[in-house]
C-alpha positions in Angstrom: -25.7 -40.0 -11.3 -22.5 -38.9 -12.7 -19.9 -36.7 -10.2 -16.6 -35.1 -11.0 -14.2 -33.2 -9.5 -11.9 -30.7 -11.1 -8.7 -28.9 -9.9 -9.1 -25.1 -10.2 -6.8 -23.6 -8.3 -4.3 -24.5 -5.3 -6.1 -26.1 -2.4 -9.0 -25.3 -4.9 -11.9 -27.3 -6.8 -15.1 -27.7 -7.9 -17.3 -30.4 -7.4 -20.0 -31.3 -10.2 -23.4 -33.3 -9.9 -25.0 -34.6 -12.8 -28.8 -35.8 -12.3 -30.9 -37.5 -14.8 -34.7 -38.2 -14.1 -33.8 -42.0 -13.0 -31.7 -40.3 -9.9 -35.0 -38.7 -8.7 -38.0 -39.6 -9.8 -39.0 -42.3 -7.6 -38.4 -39.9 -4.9 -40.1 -37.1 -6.9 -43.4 -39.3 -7.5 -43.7 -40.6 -3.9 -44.2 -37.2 -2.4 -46.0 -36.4 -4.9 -48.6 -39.0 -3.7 -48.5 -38.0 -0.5 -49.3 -34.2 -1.3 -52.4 -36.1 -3.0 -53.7 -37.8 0.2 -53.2 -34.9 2.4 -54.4 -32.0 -0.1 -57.5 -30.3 0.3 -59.0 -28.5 -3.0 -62.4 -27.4 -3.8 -64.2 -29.6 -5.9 -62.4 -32.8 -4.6 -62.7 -35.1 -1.9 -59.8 -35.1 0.3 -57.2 -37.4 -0.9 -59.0 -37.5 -4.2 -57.3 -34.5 -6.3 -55.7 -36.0 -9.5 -51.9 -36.1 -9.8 -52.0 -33.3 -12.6 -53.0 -30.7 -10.6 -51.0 -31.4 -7.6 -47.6 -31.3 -9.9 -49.1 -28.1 -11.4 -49.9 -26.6 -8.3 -46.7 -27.5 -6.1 -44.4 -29.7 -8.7 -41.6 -27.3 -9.0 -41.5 -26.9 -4.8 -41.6 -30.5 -4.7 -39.0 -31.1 -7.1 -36.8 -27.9 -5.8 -36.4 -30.0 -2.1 -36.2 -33.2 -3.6 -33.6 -32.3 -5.5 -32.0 -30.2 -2.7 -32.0 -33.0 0.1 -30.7 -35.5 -3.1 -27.8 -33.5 -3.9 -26.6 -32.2 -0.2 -26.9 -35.9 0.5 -24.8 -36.9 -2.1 -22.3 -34.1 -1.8 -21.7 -35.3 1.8 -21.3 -38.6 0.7 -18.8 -38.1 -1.5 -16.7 -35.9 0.5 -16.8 -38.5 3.6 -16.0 -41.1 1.1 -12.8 -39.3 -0.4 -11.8 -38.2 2.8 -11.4 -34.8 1.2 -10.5 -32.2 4.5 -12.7 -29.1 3.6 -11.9 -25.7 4.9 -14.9 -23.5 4.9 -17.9 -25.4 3.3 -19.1 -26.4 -0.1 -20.3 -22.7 -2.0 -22.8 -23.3 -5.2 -21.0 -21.8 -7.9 -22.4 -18.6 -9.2 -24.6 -19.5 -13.0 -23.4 -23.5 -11.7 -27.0 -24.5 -12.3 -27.6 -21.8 -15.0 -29.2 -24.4 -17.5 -31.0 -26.3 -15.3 -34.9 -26.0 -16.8 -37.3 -26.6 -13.9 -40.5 -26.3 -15.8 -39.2 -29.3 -17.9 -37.1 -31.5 -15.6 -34.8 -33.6 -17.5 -31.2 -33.9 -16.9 -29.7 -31.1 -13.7 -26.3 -30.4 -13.3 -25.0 -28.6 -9.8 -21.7 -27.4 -8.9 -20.0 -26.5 -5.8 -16.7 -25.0 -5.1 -14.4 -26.2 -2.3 -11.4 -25.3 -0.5 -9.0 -27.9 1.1 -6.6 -28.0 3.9 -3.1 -28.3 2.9 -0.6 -31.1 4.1 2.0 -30.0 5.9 5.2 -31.3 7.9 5.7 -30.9 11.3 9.0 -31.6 13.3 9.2 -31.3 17.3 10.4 -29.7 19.0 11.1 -26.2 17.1 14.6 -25.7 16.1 14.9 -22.2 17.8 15.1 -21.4 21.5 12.2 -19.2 23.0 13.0 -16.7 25.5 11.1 -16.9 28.7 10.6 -14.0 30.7 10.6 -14.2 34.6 8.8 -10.7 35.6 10.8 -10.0 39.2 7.8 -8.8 41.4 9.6 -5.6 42.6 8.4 -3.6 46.3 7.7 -0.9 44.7 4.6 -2.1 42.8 3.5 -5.1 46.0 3.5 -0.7 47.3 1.4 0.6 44.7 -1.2 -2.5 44.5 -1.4 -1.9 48.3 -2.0 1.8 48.1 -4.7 1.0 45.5 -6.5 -1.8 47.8 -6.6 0.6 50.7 -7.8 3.5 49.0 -10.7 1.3 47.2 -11.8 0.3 50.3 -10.6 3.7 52.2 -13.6 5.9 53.9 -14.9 8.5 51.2 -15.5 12.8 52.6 -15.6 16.0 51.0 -13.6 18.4 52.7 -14.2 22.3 52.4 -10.6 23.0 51.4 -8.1 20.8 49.5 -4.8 19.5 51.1 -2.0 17.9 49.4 -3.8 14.6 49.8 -7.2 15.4 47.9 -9.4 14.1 44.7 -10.3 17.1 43.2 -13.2 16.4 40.4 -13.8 19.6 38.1 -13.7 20.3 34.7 -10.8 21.0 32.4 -10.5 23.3 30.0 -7.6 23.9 27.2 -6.3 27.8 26.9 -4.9 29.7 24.0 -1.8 31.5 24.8 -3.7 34.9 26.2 -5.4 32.8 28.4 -8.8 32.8 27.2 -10.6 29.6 26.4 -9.9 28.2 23.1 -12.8 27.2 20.8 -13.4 23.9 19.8 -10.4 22.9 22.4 -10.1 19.9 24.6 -12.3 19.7 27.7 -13.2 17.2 30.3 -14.4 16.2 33.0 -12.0 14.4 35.1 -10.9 13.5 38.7 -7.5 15.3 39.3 -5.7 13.8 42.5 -2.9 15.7 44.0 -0.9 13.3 45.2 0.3 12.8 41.5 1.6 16.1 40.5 5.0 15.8 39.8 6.6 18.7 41.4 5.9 20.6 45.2 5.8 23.8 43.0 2.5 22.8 41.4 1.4 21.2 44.2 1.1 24.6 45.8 -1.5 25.6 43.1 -4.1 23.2 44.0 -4.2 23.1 47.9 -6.4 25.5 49.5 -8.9 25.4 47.2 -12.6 25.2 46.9 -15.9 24.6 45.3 -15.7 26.6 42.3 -12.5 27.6 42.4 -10.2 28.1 39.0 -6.5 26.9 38.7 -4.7 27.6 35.3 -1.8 25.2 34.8 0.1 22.9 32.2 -0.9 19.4 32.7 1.8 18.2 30.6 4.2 19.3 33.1 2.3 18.7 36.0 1.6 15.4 35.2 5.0 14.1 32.5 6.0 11.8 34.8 2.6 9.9 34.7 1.4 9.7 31.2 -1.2 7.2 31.4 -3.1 9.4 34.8 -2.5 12.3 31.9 -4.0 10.8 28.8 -7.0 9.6 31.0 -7.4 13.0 32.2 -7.1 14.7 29.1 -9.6 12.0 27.7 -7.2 11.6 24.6 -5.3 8.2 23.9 -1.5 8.1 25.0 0.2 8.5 21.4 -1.6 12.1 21.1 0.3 13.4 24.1 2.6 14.8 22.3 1.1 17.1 20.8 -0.5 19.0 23.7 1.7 21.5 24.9 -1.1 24.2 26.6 -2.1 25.5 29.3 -5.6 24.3 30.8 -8.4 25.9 33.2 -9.5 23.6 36.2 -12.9 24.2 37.9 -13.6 23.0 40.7 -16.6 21.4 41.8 -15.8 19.1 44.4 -12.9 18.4 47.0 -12.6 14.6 47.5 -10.7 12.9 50.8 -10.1 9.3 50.7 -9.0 8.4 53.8 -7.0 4.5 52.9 -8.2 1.5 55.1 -6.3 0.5 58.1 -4.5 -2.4 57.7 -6.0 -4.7 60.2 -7.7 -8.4 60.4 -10.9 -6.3 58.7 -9.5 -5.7 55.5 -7.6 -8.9 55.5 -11.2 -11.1 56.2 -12.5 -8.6 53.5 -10.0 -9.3 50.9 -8.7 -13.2 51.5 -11.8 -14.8 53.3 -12.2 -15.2 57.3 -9.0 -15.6 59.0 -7.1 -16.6 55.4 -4.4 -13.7 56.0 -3.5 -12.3 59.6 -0.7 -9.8 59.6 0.6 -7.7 57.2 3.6 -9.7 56.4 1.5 -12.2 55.0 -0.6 -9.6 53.1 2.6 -8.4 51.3 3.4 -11.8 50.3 0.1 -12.9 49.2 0.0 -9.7 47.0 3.2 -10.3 46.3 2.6 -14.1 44.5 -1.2 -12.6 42.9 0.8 -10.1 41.2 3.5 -13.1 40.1 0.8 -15.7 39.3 -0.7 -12.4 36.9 2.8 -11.9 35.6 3.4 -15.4 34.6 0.2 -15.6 32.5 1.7 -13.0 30.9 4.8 -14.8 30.5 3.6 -18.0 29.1 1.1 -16.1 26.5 4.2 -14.1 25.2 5.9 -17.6 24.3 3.0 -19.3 22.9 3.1 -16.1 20.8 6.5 -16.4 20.0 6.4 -20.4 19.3 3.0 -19.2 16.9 5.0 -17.0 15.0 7.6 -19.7 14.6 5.5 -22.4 13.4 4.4 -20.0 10.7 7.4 -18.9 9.5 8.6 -22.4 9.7 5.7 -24.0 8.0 4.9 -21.9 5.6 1.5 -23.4 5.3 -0.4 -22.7 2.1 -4.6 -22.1 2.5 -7.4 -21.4 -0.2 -7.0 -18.0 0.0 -9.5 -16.4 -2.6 -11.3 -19.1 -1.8 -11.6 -18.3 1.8 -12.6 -14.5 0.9 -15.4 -15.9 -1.2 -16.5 -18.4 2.0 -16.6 -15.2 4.8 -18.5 -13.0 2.1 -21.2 -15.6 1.0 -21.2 -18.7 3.1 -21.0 -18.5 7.2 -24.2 -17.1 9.1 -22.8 -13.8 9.3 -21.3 -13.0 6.0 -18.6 -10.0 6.4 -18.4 -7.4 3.6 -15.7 -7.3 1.3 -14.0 -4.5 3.5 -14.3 -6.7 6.1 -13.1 -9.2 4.3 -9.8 -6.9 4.0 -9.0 -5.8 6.8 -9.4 -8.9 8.5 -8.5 -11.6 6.6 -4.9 -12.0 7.4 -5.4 -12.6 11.6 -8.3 -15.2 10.2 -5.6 -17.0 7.9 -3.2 -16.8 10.9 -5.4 -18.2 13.3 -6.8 -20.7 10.9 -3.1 -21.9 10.6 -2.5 -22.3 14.5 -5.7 -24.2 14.4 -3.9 -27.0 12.0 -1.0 -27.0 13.8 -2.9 -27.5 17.0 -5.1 -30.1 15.8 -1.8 -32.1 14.2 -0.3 -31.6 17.7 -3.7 -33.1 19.7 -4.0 -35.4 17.5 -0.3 -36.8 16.9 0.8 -36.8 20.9 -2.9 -38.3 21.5 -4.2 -36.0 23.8 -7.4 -35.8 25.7 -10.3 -34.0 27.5 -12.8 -35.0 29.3 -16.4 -34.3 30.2 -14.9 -33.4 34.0 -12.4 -30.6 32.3 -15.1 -29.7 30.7 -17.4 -29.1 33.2 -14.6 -27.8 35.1 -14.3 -25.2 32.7 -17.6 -24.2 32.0 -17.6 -23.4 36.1 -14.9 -21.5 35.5 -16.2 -19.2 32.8 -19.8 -19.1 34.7 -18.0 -18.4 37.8 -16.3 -15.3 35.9 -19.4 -13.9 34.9 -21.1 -13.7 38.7 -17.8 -12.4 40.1 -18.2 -10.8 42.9 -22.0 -12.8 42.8 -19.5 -16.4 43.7 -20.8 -16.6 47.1 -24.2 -16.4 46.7 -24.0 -19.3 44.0 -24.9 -22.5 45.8 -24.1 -25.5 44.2 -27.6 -26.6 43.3 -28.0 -23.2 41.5 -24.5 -23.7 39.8 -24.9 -26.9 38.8 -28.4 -25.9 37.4 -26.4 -23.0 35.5 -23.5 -25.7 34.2 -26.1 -28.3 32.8 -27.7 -25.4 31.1 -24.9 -23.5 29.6 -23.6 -27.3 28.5 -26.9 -27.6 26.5 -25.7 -24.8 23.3 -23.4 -26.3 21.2 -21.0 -23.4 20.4 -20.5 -23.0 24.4 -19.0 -26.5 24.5 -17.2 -25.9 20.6 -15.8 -23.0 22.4 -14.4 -25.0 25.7 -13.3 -27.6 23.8 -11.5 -25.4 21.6 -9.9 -23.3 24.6 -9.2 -26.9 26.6 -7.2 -27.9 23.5 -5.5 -24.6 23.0 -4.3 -25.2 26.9 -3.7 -28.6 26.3 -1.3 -28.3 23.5 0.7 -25.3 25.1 0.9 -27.1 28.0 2.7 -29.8 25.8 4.5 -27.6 23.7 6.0 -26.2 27.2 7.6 -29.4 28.1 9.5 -29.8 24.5 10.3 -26.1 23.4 14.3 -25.0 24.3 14.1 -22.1 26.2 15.9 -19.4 27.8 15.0 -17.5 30.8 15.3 -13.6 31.4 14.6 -12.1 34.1 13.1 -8.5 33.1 11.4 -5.8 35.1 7.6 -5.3 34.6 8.5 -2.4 32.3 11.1 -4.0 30.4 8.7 -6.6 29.6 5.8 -4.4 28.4 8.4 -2.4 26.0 9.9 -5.1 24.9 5.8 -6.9 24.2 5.1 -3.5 22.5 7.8 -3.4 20.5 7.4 -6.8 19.1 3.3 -5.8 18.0 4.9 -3.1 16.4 7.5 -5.0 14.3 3.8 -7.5 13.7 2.1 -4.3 11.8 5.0 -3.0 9.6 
């Protein structure tokens, strides 16, 4: 058997197997023999049917695996042997076995195309400092998250008349500028709460009203202050706000009173667990650290971002690239189409990347998991799933749930993968030079946004 490898490209090459009848024969005859002593054809006793007609019959399917499981073997072999670090896997090259005669087997060739990963250098800790941002938990929104708990847990009526502190839930309708109802306008049905109305003039409008009654007014006024309550309204996403100056009908077909939870021991058991929380001092600062503990998520995922982007500016790692394209149209389970293959081939090169660097990372500072993380994890995910289910999970029946989700292996690929992402951050943490800034909520979502955009120009 005769194999070569050839450089076609960057990162790029193709493998070639050469086959002559000595490299399978023996293999070729022996199953052979055993089609003969398990075949059943008329005329012959079993086991009996002469070799001729069992190689007429079935030869070429014999031969076809043979020589499949011969060269897959041998193409594993060789690339465990080499120590060649593939990206993708091994595609047979289009016409590669073009003059391969299967009705007279004498000499095969077969030829696969590969893609390897790239060496690269890698110096810690980063040369660049990293902002940090420290998201200050303000009053204001500990308020607001209050306000929202109370009310989801508040005592639901419907009112014959509105006040200033109903739900109103109607229909919307957009106007021309006489009033009438424009064709092929926007309408929706929505909840409309009053409370949120920007100014005590249009307030006015809505209280006092009942089933059935009509309002005309300009949301975009009534509601600028609020644009996300607006856009949600409007059913329209935020960026099209613009552009919707009109008036609107509202119809009303039903008055809504939430009347917000007390706060007392009640709501506390309901929302903390018996006796957990017991005045509303300690409510306000147990909202207060659940809203920092979300911030700081946020936080560390907007520096791993920012130390990502780093490492590939800094690296400038090369891949396979039209290899790659070929791989996700042709040779994973789900092959995308070339469009596909477009649009989103540069966050798959991009993540493919981080995945190097990670690896290099694990690997260089010797890191480990364990099967207790992973377990751990896999509780963690499972518990996600039940939310709200958690209690009624007992451990027998989680544990059942654990050993069975631990059976598939992409579900433990894909904790592994996410323990090691962790893992590595968690490192990268400790050795990055950073800077903290404290920011306001806001500021930090502008300054996130504005970042994504700079990402897609």
């Amino acid at each position: 058997m005769d194999i070569t490898r050839e450089e076609i490209g960057t990162l790029n090459e193709v493998i070639k197997l050469k086959l002559s009848p000595e490299d399978y024969n023996n293999q070729f005859e022996s199953e052979i023999k055993k089609y003969q002593r398990s075949a059943n054809m008329p005329g012959f006793r079993p086991g009996h049917v002469p070799a001729g007609l069992i190689k007429k019959r079935y030869g070429r399917s014999i031969l076809v695996e043979e020589l499949n499981k011969i060269v897959s073997g041998t193409l594993q072999n060789f690339i465990t042997e080499h120590k060649l670090d593939l990206l993708g896997s091994p595609i047979p090259t289009p016409n590669g076995d073009a003059g391969n005669n299967w009705d007279e087997p004498g000499d095969f060739e077969f030829s696969f195309e590969i893609g390897l990963a790239p060496e690269f250098e890698l110096t810690l800790p980063p040369k660049n400092s990293f902002d940090y941002f420290e998201i200050k938990v303000d009053d204001k929104r500990v308020e607001t998250y209050l306000d929202d708990i109370r009310r989801k847990y508040g005592k639901f009526s419907n009112p014959e008349v509105s006040d200033e502190h109903s739900i109103l839930y109607g229909e919307l309708k957009e106007l021309e500028n006489d009033g009438s109802i424009k064709e092929g306008g926007i309408t929706s049905q929505t909840a409309l709460s009053i409370e949120l109305i920007d100014s005590d003039a249009q307030k006015k409008q809505f209280v006092g009203l009942k089933k059935e009654d009509t309002v005309s007014f300009a949301p975009h006024k009534a509601f600028g202050k609020n644009p996300d309550e607006l856009a949600h309204m409007l059913n329209v996403e935020k960026d099209e706000l613009k552009n919707i100056k009109s008036d609107f009908q509202f119809v009303v077909n039903t008055v809504n009173h939430i009347e917000k939870a007390e706060l007392n021991q009640e709501l506390f058991d309901k929302l903390y667990g018996a006796g957990n929380v017991t005045s509303e001092e300690q409510l306000r600062e147990r909202i207060k650290s659940d809203i920092a503990a979300m911030f700081a998520k946020e936080s560390d995922h907007k520096l791993k971002h920012d130390i990502d982007d780093n490492f590939i500016h800094e690296l400038k790692i090369s891949l396979p690239d039209e290899f790659l394209r070929k791989w996700l149209q042709t040779a994973i389970e789900k092959p995308l189409s070339p469009e596909q293959v477009e649009k989103e081939y540069p966050a798959y090169a991009r993540s493919m990347k981080l995945r190097m660097v990670e690896n290099k990372i694990f690997k260089d500072q010797e890191l480990q998991i364990t099967d207790e993380e992973i377990r751990e994890k896999a509780k963690e995910y499972l518990l996600a799933q039940f939310q709200g289910y958690g209690s009624a999970l007992t451990e027998d029946i989680l544990t059942g749930l654990i050993a069975r989700y631990l059976e598939k292996r992409e579900s433990v690929d894909r904790i592994i993968e996410s323990l090691s992402e962790q893992k590595v951050f968690n490192y990268l943490k400790t050795v990055v030079k950073t800077k903290k800034k404290e920011v306001t909520y806001d500021e930090f979502v502008k300054i996130v946004q504005d970042h994504q955009h700079e990402h897609h120009h």
